[in-house]
N, C-alpha and C positions, 0 to 999 in steps of 0.2 A: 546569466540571469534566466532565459528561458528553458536552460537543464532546470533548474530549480523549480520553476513554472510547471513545468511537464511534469517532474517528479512527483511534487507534491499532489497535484493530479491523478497522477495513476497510484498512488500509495488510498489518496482519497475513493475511487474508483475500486480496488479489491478491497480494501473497508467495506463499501456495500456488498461487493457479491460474497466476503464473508458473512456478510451478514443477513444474506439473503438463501445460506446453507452452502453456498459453494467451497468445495474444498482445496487445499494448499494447492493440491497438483492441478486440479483444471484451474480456478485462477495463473499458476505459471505459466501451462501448456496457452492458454488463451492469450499472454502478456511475453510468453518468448522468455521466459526468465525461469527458471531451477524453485522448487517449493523452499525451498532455503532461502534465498535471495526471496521469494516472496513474506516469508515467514519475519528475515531480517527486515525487511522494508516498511512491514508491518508494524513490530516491534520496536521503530525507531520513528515511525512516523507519530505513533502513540505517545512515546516518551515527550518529541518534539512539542505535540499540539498541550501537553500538561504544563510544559513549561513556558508556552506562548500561547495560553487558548484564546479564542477568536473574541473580539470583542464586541 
């Protein structure tokens, strides 16, 4: 349960700094994770919050 906690967190968290013009690799390099794994994290946290958006 608190993997999930965390996750959805830090997927929330480079959400902003995407959107704040930070790109794939510094988001990674900053999170210890591959621009891939960031890019995937992303891409699945978006799909996620479509299918469950906040209410």
């Amino acid at each position: 349960m608190l993997e999930e906690v965390t996750g959805a967190a830090l997927v929330v968290a480079m959400a902003d700094a995407r959107g704040e013009g930070w790109g794939l690799g510094k988001i990674g390099t900053s999170a210890g994770i591959s621009h891939e794994q960031v890019r995937r994290m992303l891409a699945e946290g978006l799909a996620a919050a479509r299918e469950h958006p906040a209410r």
